[in-house]
C-alpha positions in Angstrom: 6.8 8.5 7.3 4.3 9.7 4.5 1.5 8.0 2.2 0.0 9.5 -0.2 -3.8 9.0 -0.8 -6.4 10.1 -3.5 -8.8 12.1 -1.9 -9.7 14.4 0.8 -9.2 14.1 4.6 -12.3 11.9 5.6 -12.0 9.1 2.2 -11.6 5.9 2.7 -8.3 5.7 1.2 -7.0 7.6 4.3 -8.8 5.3 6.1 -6.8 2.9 4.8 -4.0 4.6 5.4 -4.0 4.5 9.4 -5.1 1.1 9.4 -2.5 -0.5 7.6 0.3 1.4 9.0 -0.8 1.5 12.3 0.6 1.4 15.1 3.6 3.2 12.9 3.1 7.0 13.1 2.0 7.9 9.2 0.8 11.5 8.0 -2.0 10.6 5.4 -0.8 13.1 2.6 -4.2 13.7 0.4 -3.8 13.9 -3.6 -6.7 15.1 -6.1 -5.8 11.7 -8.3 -4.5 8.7 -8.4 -1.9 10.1 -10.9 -0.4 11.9 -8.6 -0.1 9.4 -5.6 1.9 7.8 -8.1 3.5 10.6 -8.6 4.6 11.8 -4.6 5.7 8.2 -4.6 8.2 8.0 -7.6 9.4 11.8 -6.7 10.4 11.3 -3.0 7.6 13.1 -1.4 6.0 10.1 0.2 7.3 6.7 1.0 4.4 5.0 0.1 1.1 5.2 -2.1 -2.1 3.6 -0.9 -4.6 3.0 -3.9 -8.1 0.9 -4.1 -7.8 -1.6 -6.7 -10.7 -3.0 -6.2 -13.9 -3.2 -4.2 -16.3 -6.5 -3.4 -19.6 -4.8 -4.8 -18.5 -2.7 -7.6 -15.6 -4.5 -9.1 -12.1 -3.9 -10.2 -11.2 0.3 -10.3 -9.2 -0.2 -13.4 -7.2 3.3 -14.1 -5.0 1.9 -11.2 -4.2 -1.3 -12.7 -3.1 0.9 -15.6 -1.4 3.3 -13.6 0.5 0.4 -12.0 2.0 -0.6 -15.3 3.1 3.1 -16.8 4.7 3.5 -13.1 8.2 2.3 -11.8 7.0 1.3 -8.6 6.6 -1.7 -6.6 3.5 -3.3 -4.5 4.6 -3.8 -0.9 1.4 -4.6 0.8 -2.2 -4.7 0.6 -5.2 -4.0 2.8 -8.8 -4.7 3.1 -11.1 -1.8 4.1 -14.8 -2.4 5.5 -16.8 0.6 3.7 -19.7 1.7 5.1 -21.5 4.6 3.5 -23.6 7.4 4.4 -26.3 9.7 2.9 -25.3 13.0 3.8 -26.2 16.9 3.4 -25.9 20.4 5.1 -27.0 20.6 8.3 -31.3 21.3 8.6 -31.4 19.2 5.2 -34.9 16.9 4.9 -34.2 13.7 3.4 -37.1 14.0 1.5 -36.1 17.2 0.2 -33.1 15.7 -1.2 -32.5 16.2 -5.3 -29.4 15.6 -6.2 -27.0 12.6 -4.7 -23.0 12.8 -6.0 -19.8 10.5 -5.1 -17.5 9.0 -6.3 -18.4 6.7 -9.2 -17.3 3.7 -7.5 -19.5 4.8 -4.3 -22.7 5.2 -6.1 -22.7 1.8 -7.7 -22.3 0.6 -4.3 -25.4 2.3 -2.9 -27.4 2.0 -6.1 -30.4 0.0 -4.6 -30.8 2.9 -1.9 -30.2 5.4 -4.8 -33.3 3.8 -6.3 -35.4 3.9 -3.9 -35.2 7.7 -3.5 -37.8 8.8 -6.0 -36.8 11.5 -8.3 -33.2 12.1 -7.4 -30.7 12.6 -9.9 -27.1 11.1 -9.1 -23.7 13.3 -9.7 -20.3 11.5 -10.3 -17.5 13.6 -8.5 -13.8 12.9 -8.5 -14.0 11.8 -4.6 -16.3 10.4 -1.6 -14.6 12.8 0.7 -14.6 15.3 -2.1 -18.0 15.0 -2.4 -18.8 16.2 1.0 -16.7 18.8 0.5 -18.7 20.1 -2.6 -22.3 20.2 -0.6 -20.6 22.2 2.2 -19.8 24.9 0.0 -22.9 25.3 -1.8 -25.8 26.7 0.0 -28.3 24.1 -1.1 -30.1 21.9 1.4 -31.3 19.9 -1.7 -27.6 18.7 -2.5 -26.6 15.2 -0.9 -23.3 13.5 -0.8 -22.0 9.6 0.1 -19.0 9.0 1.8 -17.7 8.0 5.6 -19.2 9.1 9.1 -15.4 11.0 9.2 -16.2 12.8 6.0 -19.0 14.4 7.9 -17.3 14.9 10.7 -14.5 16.9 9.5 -16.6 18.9 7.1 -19.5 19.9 10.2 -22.1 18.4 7.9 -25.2 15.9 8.6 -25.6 12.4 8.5 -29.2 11.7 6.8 -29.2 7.9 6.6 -25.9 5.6 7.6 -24.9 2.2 6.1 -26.7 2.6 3.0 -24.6 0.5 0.9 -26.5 -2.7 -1.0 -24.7 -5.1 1.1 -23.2 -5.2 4.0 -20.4 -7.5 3.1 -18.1 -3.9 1.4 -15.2 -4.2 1.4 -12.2 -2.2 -0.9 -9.1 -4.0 -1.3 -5.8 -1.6 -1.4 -2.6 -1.7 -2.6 0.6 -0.7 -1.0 3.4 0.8 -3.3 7.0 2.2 -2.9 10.2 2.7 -4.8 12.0 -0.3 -2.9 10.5 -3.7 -3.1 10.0 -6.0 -0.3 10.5 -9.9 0.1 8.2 -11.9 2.0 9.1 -14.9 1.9 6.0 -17.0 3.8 2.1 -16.3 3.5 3.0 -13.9 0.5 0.9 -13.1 -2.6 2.8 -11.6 -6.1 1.2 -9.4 -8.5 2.2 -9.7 -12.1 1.0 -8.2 -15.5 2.0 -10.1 -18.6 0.7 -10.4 -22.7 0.3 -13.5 -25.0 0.1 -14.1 -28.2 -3.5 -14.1 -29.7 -3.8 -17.6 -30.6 -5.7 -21.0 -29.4 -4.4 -22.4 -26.0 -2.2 -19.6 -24.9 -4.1 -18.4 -22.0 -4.7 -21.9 -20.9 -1.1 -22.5 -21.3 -0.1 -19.8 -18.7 -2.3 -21.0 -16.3 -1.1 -24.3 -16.7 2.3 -23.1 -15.3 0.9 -22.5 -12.2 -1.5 -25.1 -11.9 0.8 -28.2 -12.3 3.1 -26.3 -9.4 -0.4 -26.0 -7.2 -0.1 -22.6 -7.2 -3.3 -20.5 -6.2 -4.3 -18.2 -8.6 -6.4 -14.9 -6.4 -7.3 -13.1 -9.1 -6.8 -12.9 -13.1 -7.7 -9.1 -14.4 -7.7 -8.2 -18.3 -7.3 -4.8 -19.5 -6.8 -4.0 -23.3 -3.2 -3.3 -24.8 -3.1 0.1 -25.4 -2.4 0.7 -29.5 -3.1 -3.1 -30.4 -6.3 -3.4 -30.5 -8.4 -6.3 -29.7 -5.2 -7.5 -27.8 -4.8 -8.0 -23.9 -2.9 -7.4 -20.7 -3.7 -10.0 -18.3 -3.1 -8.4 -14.3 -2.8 -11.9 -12.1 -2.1 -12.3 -8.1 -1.5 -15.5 -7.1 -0.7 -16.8 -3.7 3.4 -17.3 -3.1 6.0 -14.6 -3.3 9.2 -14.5 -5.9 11.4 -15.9 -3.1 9.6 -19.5 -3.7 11.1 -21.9 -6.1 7.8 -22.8 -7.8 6.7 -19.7 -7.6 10.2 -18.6 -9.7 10.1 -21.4 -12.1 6.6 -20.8 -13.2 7.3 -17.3 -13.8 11.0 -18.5 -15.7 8.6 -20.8 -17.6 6.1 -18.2 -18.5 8.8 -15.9 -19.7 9.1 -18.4 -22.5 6.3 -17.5 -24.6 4.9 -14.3 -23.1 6.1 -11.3 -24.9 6.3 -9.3 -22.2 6.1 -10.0 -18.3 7.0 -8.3 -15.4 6.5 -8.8 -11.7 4.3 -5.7 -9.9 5.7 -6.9 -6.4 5.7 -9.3 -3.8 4.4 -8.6 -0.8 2.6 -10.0 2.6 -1.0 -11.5 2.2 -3.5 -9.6 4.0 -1.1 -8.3 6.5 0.9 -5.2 7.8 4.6 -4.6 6.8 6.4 -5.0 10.2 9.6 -3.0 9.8 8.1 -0.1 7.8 11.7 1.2 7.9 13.2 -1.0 5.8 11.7 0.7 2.4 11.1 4.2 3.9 
């Protein structure tokens, strides 16, 4: 069985990776973008994409919810991923000698209170944690710093300067699961959606109103602008139930009524592993 990550060996998204699948035996296939986990996915390559969606310091990482929606794919699973950072550089590097700091965007808001505290340094946005660690190994400049996973540092022989250096402790990244074949959970299931309205008074209200009168529990409601209308929305929702529930199926029949266009991302198991991987592979 294969996933497909963004990132190099060391990121968190591999990370994620053995933890969700495990124990199942999984190689972590590493991609330089999200695009193309997508991609390894909808060709055949891998079985399954794992992707952060969002993280519980930094916020939602928004070029996947897009990529969700331009992709035929369908999310099977999700994961939560404790992230703990470190400050690190090529081996004999001072941390007061340290100049410039790079990661991943993401990674950087995440440590920005350390980040401040280091007088002086300037801070690079790099396409990956991992990545970034990569990039100070192969420049020979002890002033050069990089943030990512104690792995990270491990695989690329470099030194850890400082370790959890994240603003709070309480990191977490949430990832999503996706394959070509959908699964249906039936019991302690969430569904992702994505869906449009028309712009006028009440209609937002009345989509939540389809789920509230059924008690439904709304997890999360994400808006991201409609590409080529401006000043109109996508609206991303996960809410807790999967398609196989009757309320669950009516709210979304009801919904159908009035949005202009709705589809259904996945259903899948809250917070838990798959437990027949085989199934979908």
């Amino acid at each position: 069985m294969r996933a497909a990550f963004q990132g190099e060996p060391g990121a968190y998204s591999e990370a994620a990776v053995f933890e969700f699948f495990a124990p199942a035996d999984v190689s972590a296939v590493p991609c330089e973008s999200f695009e193309l986990v997508f991609n390894a996915v909808k060709t055949g390559d891998c079985q399954f994409g794992v992707l952060p969606i969002e993280n519980s310091l930094a916020g939602s990482i928004h070029q996947n919810y897009d990529l969700l929606l331009q992709n035929p794919l369908w999310v099977v699973g999700e994961h939560y991923l404790r992230v703990s950072h470190c400050l690190i550089a090529r081996p004999g590097a001072r941390l007061d000698g340290i100049k410039t700091v790079m990661s991943h965007p993401q990674a950087l808001a995440q440590c920005a209170g350390f980040l401040k505290s280091m007088s002086g340094v300037k801070v690079e946005p790099v396409y990956d944690t991992a990545g970034s660690v990569k990039i100070i190994r192969n420049q020979n400049d002890p002033s050069l710093a990089a943030i990512a996973s104690l792995q990270a540092a491990r695989n690329f022989g470099m030194q850890v300067l400082a370790e959890h250096i994240e603003d709070n402790q309480a990191n977490f990244t949430r990832f999503l699961v996706v394959s070509a074949q959908p699964v249906h959970p039936v019991s302690e299931a969430k569904t992702s959606i994505v869906f449009t309205l028309i712009n006028e008074p009440g209609s937002l209200y009345r989509a939540m109103r389809e789920f509230a009168t059924r008690d439904i529990d709304l997890c999360k409601i994400e808006s991201r602008p409609l590409v080529g209308t401006p000043w109109d929305y996508l609206f991303y929702l996960d809410l807790s139930g999967s398609t196989e529930n009757g309320p669950v199926q009516e709210a979304l029949e009801n919904l159908k009524q009035f949005a202009p266009m709705l589809r259904v991302l996945g259903s899948y198991p809250a917070k838990k592993r798959l437990t027949n991987f085989r199934e979908i592979s």
